[in-house]
SEGU-757454 format. One record per residue: x, y, z of N, C-alpha, C in turn. Coordinates in nm, 4 decimals, m for minus. Layout:
# residues N
X;Y;Z;X;Y;Z;X;Y;Z
...
***
This chain:
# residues 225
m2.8138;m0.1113;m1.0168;m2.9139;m0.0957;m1.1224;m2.9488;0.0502;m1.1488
m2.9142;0.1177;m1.0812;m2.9585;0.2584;m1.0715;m2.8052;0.3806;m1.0571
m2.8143;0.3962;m1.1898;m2.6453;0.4449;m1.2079;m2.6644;0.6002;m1.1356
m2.7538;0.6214;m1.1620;m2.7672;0.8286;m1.0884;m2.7938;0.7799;m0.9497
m2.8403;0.7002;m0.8859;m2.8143;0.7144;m0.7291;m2.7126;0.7891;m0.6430
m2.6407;0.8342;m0.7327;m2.5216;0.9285;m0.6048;m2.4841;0.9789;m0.6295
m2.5751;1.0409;m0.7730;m2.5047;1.1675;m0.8879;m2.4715;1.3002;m0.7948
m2.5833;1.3195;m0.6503;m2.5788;1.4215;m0.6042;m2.5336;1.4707;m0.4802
m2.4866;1.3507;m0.4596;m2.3749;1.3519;m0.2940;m2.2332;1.4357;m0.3495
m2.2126;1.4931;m0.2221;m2.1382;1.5896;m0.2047;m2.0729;1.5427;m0.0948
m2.1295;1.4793;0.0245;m2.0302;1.4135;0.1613;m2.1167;1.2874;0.1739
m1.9964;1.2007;0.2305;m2.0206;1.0878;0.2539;m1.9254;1.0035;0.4072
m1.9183;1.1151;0.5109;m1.8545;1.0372;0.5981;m1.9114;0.9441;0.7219
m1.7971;0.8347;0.7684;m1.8451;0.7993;0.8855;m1.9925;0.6751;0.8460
m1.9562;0.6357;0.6867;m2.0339;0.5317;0.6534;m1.9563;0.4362;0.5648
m2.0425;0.3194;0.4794;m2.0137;0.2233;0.3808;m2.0390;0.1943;0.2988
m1.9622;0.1851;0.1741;m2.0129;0.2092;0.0429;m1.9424;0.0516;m0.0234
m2.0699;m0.0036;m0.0538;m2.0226;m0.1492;m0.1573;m2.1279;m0.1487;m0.2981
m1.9941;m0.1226;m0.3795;m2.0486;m0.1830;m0.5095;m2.0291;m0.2739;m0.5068
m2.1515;m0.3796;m0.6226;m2.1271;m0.5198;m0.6321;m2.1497;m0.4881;m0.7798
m2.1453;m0.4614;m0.8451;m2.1395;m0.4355;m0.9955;m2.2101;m0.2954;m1.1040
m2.1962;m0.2755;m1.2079;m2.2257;m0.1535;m1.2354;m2.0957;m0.0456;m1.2369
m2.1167;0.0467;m1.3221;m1.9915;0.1542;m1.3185;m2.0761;0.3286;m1.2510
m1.9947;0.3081;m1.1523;m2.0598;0.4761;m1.0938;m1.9340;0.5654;m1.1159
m1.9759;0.6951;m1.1452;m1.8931;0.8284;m1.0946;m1.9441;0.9531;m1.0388
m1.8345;0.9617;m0.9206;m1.9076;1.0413;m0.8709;m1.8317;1.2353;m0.8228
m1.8568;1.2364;m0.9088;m1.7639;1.4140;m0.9513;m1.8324;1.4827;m0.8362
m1.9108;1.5047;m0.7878;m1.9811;1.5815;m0.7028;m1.9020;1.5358;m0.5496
m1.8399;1.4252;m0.5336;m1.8558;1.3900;m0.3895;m1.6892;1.3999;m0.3312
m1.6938;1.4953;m0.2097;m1.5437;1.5777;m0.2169;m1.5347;1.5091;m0.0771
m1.6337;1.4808;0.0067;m1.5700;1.4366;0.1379;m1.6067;1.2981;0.2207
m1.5495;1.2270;0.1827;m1.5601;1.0404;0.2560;m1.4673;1.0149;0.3724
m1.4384;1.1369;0.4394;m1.3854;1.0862;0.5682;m1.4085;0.9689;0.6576
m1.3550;0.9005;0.6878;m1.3678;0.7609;0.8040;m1.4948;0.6678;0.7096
m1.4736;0.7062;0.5924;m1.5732;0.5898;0.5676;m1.4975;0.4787;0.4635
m1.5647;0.3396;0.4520;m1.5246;0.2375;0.3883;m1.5768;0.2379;0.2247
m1.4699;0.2103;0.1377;m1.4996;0.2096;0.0290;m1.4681;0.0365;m0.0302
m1.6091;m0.0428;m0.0759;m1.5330;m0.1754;m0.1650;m1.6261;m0.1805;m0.2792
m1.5553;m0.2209;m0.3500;m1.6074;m0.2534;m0.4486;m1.5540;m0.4290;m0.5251
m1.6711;m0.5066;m0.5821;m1.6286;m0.6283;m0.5990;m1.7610;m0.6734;m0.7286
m1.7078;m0.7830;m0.7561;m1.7855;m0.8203;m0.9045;m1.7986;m0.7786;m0.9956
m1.7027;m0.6849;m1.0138;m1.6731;m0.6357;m1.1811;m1.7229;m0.4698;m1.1531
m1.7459;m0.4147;m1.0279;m1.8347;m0.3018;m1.0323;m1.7136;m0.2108;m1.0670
m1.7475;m0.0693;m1.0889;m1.6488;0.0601;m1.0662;m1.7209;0.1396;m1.0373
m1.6166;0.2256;m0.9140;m1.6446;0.3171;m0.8491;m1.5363;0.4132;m0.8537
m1.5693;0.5804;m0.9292;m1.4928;0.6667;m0.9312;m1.5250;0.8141;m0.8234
m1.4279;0.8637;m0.7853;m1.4672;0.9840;m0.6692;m1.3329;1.0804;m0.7385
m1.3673;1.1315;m0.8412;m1.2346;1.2160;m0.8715;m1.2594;1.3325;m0.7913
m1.3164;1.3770;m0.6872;m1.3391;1.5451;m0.6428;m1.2933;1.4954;m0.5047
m1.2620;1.3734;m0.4727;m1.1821;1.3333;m0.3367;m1.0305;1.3910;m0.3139
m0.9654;1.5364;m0.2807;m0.8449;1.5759;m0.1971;m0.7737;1.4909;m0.1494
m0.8438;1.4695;m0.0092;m0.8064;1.4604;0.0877;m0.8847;1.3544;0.1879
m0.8457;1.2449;0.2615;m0.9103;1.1637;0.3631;m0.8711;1.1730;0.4825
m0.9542;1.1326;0.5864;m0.9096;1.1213;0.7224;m0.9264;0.9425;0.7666
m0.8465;0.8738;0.7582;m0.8463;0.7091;0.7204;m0.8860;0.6454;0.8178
m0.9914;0.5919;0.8061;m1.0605;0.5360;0.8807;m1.1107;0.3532;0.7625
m1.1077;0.2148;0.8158;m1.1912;0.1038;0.7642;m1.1229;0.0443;0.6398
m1.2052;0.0100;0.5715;m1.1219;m0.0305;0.4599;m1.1520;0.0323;0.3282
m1.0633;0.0327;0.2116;m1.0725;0.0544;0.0954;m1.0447;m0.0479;m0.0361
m1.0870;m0.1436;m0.0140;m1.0740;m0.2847;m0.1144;m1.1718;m0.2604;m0.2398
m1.0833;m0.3401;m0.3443;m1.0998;m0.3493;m0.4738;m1.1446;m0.5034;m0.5316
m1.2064;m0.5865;m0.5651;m1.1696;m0.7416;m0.5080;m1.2363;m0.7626;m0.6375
m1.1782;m0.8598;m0.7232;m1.2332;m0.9551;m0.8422;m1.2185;m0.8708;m0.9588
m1.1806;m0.9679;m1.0816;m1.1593;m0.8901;m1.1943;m1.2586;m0.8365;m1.2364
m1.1982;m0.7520;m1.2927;m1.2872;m0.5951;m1.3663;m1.3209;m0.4791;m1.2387
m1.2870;m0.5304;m1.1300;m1.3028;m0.4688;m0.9991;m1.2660;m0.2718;m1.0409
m1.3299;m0.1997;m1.0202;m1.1964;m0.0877;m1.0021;m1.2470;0.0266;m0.9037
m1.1296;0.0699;m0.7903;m1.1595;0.1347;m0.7268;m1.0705;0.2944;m0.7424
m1.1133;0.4195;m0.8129;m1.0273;0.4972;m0.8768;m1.0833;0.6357;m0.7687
m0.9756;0.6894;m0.6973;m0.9690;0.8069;m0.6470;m0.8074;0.8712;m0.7029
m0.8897;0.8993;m0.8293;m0.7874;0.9868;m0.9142;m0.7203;1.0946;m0.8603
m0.8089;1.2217;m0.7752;m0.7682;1.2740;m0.6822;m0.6742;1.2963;m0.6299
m0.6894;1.2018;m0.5179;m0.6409;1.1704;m0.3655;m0.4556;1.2541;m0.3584
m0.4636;1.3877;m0.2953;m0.3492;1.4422;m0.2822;m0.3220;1.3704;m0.1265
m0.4012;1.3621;m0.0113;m0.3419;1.3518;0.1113;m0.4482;1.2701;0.2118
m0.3870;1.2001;0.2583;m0.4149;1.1384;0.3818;m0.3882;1.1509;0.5526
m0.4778;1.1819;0.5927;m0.4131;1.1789;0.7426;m0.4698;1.0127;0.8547
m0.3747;0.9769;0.9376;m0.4277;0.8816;0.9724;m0.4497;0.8727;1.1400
m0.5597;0.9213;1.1753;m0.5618;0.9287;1.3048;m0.4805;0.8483;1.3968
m0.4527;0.8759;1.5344;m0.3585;0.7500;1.6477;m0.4767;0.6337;1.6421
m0.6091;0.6642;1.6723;m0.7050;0.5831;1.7132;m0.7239;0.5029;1.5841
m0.7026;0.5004;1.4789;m0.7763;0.4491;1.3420;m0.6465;0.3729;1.2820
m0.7597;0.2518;1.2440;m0.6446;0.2176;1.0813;m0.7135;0.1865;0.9943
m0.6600;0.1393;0.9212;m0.7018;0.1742;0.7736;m0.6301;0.1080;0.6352
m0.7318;0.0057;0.6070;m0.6721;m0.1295;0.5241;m0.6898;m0.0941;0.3859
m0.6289;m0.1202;0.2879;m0.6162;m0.0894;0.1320;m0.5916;m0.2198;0.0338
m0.6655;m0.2559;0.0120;m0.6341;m0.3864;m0.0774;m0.7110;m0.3638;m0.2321
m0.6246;m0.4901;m0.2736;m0.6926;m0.4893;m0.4322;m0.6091;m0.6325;m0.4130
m0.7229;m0.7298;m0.4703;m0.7299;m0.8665;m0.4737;m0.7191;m0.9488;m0.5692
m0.7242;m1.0563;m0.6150;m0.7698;m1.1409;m0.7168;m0.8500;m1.0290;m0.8331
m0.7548;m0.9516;m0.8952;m0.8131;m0.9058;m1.0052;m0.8343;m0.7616;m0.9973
m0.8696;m0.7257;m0.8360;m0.8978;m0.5948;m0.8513;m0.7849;m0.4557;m0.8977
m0.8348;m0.3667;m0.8991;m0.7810;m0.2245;m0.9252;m0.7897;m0.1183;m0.8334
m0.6754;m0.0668;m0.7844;m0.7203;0.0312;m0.6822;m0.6122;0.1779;m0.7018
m0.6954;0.3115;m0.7209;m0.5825;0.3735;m0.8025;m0.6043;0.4776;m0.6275
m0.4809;0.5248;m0.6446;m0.4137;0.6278;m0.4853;m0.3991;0.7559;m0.5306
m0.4483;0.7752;m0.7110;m0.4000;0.9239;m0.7333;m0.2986;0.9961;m0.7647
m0.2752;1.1365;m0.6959;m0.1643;1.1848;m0.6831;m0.1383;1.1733;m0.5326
m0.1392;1.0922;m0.4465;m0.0980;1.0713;m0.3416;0.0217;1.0676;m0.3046
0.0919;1.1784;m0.2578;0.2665;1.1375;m0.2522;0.3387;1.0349;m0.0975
0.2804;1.0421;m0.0239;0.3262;1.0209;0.1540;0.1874;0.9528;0.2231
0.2306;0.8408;0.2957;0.1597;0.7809;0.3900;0.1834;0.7897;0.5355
0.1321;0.8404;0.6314;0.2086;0.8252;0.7599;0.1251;0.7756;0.8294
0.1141;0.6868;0.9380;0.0624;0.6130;1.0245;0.1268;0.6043;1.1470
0.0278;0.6857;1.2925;0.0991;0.6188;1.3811;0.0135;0.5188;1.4451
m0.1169;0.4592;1.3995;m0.1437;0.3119;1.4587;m0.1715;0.2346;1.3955
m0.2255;0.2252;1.2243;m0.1688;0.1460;1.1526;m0.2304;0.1363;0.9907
m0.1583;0.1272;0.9304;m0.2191;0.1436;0.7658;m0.1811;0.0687;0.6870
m0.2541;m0.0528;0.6359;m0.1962;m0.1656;0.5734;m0.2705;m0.1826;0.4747
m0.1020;m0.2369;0.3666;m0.1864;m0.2662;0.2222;m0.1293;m0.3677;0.1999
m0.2578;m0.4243;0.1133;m0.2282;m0.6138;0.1042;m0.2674;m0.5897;m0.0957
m0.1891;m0.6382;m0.1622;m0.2352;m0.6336;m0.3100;m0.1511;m0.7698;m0.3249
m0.2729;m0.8682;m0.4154;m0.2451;m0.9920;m0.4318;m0.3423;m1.0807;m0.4819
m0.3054;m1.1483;m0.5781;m0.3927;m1.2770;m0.6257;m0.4090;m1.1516;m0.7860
m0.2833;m1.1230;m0.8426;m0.3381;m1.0664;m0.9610;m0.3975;m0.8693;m0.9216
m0.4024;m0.8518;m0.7848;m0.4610;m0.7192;m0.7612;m0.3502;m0.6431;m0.8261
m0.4095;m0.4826;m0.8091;m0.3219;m0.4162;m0.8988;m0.3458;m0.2790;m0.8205
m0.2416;m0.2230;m0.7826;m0.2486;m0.0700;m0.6878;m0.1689;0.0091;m0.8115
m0.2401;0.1284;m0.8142;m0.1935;0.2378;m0.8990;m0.1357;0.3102;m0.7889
m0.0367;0.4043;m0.7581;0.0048;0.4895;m0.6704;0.1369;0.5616;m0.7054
0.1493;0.5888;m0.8266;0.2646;0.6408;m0.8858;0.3735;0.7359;m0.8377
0.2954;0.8039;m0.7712;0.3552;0.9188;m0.6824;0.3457;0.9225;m0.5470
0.3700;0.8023;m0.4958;0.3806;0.7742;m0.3509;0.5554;0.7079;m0.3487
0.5831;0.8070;m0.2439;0.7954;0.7867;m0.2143;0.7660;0.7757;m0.0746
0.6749;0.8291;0.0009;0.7291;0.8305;0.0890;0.6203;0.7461;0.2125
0.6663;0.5826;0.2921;0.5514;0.5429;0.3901;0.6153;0.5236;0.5226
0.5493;0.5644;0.5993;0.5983;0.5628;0.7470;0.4944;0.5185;0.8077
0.5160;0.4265;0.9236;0.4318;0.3368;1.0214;0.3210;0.3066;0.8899
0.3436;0.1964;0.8038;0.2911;0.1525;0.6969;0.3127;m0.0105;0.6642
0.1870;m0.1616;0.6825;0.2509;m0.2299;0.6530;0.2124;m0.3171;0.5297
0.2785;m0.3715;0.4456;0.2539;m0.3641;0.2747;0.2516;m0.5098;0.2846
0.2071;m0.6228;0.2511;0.2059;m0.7561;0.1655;0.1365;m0.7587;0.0198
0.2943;m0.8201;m0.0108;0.2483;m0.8400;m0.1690;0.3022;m0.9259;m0.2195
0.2644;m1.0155;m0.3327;0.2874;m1.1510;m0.3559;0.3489;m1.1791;m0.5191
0.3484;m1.0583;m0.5699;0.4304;m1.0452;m0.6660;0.3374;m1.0242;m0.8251
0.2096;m1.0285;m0.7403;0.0658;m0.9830;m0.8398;0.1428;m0.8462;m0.9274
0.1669;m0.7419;m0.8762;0.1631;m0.5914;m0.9185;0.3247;m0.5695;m0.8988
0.4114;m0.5876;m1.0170;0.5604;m0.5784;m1.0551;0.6179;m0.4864;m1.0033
0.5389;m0.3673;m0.9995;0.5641;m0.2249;m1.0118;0.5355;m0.1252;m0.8896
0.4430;m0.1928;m0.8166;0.3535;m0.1077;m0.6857;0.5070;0.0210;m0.6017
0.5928;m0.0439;m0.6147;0.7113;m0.0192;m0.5012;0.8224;0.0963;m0.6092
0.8107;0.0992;m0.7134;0.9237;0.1429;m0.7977;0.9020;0.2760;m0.7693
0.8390;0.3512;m0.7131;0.8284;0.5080;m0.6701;0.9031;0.5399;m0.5544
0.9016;0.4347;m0.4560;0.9129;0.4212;m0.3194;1.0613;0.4948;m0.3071
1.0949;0.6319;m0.2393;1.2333;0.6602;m0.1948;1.2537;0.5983;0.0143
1.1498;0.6058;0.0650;1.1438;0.6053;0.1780;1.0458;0.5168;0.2470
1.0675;0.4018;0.3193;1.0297;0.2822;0.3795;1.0349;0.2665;0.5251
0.9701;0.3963;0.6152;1.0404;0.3442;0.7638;0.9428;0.3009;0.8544
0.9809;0.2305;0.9609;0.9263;0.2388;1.0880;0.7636;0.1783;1.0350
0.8187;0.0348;0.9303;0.7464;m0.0269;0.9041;0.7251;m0.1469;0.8638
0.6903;m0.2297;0.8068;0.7181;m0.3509;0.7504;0.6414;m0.4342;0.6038
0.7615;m0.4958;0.5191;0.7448;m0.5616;0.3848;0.7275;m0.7231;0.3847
0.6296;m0.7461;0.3389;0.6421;m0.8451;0.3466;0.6104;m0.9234;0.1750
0.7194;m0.9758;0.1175;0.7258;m1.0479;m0.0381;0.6855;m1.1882;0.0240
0.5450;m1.2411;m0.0669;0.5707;m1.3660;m0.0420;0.5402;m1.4397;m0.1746
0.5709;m1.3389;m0.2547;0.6358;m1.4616;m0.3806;0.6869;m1.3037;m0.5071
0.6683;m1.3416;m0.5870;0.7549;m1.2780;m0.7310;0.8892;m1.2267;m0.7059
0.9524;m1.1043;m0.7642;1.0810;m1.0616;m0.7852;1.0404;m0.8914;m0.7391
1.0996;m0.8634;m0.6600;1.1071;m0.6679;m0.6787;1.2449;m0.5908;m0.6691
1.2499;m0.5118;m0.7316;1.3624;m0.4366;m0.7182;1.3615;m0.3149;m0.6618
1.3846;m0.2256;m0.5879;1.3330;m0.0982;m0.5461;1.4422;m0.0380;m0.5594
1.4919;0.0150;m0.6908;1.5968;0.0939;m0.7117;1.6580;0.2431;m0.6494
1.4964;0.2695;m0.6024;1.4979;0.4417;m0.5491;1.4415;0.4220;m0.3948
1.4633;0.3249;m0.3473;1.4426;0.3614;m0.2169;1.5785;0.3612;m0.1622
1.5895;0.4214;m0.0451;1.7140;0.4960;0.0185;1.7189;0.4617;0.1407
1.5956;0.4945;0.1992;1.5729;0.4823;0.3265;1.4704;0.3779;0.4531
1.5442;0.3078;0.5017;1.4854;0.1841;0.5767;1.4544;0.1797;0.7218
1.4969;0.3342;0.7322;1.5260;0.3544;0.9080;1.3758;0.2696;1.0195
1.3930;0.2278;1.0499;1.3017;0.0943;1.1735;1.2211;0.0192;1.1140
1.2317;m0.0277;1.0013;1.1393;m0.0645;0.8972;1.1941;m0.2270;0.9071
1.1331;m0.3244;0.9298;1.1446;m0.5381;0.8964;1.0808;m0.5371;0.7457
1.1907;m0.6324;0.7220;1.1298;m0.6464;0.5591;1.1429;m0.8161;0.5844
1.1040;m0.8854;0.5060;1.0485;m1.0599;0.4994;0.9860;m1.0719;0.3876
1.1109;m1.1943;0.3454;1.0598;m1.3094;0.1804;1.0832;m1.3959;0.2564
0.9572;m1.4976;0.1582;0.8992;m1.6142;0.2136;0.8681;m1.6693;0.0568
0.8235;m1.7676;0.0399;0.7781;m1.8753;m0.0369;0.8598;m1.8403;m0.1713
0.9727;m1.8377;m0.2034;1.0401;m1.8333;m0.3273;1.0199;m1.6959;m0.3647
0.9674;m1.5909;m0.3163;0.9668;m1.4620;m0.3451;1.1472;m1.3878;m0.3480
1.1886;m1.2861;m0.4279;1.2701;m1.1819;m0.4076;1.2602;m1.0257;m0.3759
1.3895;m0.9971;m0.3461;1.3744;m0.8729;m0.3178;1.5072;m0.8211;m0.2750
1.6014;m0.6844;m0.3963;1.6591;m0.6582;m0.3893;1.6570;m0.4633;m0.3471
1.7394;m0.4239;m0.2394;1.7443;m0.3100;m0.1775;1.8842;m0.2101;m0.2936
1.9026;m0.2119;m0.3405;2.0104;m0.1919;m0.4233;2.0653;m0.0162;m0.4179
1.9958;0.0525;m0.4137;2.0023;0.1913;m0.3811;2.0218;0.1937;m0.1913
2.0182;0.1109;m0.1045;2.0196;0.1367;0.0540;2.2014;0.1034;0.1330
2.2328;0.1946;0.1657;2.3778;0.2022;0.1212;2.4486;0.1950;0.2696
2.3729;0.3394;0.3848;2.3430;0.3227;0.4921;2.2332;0.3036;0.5261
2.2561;0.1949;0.6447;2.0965;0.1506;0.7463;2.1157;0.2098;0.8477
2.1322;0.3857;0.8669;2.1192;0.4155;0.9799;2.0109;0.5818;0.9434
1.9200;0.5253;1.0096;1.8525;0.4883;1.1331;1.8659;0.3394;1.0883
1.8588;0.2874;1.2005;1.8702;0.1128;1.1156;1.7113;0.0502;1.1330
1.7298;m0.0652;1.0450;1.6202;m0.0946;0.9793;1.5977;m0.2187;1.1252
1.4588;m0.2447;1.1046;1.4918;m0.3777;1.2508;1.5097;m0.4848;1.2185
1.4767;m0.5055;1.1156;1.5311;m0.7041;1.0574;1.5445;m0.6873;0.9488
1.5927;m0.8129;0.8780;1.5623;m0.8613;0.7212;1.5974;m1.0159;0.7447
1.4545;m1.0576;0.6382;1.4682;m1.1782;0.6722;1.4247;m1.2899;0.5620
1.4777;m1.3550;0.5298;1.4458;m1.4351;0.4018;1.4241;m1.6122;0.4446
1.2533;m1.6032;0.4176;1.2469;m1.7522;0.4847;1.2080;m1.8501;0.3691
1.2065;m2.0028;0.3335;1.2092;m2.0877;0.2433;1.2820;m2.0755;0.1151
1.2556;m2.2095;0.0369;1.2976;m2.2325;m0.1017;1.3355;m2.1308;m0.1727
1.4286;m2.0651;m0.2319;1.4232;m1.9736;m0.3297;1.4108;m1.8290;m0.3268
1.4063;m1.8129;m0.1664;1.3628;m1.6554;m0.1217;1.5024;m1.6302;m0.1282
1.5073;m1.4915;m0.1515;1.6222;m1.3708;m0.1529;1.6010;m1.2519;m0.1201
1.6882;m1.2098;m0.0166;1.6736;m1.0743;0.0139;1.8325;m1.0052;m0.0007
1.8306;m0.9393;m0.1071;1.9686;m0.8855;m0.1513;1.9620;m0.7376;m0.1002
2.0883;m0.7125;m0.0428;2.1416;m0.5790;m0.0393;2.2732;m0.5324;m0.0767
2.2742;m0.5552;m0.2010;2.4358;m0.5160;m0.2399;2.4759;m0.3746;m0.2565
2.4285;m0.3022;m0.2114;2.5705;m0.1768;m0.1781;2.5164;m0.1213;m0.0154
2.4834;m0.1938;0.0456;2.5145;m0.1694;0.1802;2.6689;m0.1810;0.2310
2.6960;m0.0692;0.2712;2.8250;m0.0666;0.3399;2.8646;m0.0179;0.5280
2.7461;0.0426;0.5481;2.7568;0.0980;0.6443;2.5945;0.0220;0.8000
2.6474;m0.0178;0.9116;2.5428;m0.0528;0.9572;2.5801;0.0065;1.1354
2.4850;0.1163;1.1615;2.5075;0.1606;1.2822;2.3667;0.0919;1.3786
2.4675;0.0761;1.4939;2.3482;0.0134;1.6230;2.3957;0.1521;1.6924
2.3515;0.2386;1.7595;2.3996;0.3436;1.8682;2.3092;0.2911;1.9554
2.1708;0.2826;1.9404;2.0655;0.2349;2.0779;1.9307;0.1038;2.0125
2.0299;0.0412;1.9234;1.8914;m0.1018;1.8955;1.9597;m0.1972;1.8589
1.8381;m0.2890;1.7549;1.9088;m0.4195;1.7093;1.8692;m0.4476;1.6000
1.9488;m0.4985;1.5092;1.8917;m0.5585;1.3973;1.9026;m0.7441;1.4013
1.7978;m0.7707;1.3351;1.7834;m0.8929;1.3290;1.8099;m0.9633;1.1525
1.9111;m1.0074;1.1697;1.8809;m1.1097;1.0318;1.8886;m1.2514;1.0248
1.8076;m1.2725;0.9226;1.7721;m1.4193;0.9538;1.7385;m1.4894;0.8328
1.7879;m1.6446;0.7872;1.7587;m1.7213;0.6902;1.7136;m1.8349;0.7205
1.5845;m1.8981;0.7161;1.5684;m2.0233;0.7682;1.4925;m2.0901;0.6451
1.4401;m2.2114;0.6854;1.3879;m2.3069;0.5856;1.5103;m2.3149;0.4349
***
C-alpha cells in the first residue's frame, strides 16, 4: 500500500523481502547480499542498481503478473556453505540481467514451471548448477554454451540447445513425455555422468556425438518406462 517505503534503501543484506502485490522500484538499493527475494500475487519488484550478489535463500517469482526484475545483475558468487534457489512459477517472471556464469560449489537451483518465465539471456556458462523445467519457458537454455558438473532435469515440453558444447560431469533426465536434443555436443569428454530418458514419449537425442572417453569414471545411460 505504500509504494515509497524503500525509495531510500541503499543495503539490504542478510534479510527478507516479500511482495504480495503492488509495483516497487528500487534504484537506490545496490546491496542484497544473502538475502531472500519473493514476490507473488501480481506484485513487482525492481532493484536495477543490484551488480553483484553473494547467494544466499531464495529468489522466487510465483503467480501471474508476478515479476521479479534485477536488470542489473552482472555477477554472482556462491558461497561452499550457501545455496541458493531461483524460481518463477505458475505465471511468474524472473529476469537474471546481464548475468553471464553461474558457479556453485554447494548448490544453486533453478526450478521454472507451471507457465514461469526466467529472463537470463546472457547466461552460457553453469557449473555445480541444478535446473528443472517443464517446458513452461521454450527458450530459458538457448544461451547455454556450457552445462557441467551438474544436472537437467525436462519433465515435459521440447528443448533444443543448439550452442551448448559442453557437458563435462553434468546428468541430464526426461521424464513425462518431455524432449531434449544435445545437437552441438560432439565430445563428452570430460564426460557427462548419465543421460537418461524415463516414460511415454521422452527423448533424449544426441546426434553428433561421436566421441565418448571414460579415462577415470562412468557414464550411465538409461531408458525405462
Amino acid at each position: 500500500t505504500d509504494a515509497k517505503v524503500a525509495d531510500s534503501w541503499i543495503e539490504f543484506e542478510d534479510s527478507a523481502l516479500t511482495v504480495t502485490g503492488g509495483a516497487y522500484v528500487l534504484p537506490g538499493l545496490h546491496d542484497i547480499d544473502r538475502s531472500s527475494l519473493t514476490v507473488v500475487g501480481g506484485g513487482r519488484l525492481a532493484a536495477p542498481g543490484v551488480v553483484s550478489y553473494v547467494a544466499s535463500g531464495n529468489w522466487v517469482s510465483d503467480g501471474v503478473g508476478s515479476v521479479l526484475n534485477l536488470s542489473g545483475l552482472v555477477n554472482v558468487t556462491s558461497p561452499q556453505s550457501t545455496s541458493w534457489l531461483v524460481a518463477a512459477t505458475r505465471g511468474g517472471e524472473l529476469s537474471l540481467g546481464r548475468l553471464t556464469s553461474l558457479t556453485s560449489e554447494n548448490g544453486i537451483a533453478i526450478n521454472v514451471g507451471a507457465y514461469g518465465l526466467l529472463l537470463a539471456p546472457k547466461l552460457v556458462d553453469l557449473n555445480g548448477v541444478s535446473v528443472v523445467i517443464d517446458g513452461s519457458d521454450a527458450h530459458i537454455a538457448d544461451s547455454w554454451t556450457k552445462f557441467s558438473n551438474g544436472s537437467l532435469r525436462i519433465t515435459g515440453g521440447s528443448y533444443s540447445l543448439p550452442a551448448l558444447t559442453d557437458v563435462g560431469g553434468s546428468s541430464f533426465f526426461v521424464q513425462t513425455g518431455g524432449a531434449l536434443t544435445l545437437s552441438a555436443v560432439v565430445d563428452s569428454s570430460p564426460i557427462a555422468k548419465s543421460f537418461w530418458a524415463d516414460g511415454p514419449g521422452s527423448e533424449l537425442n544426441l546426434p553428433g556425438l561421436v566421441n565418448v572417453s571414460l579415462p577415470q569414471g562412468s557414464l550411465g545411460i538409461g531408458v525405462t518406462n
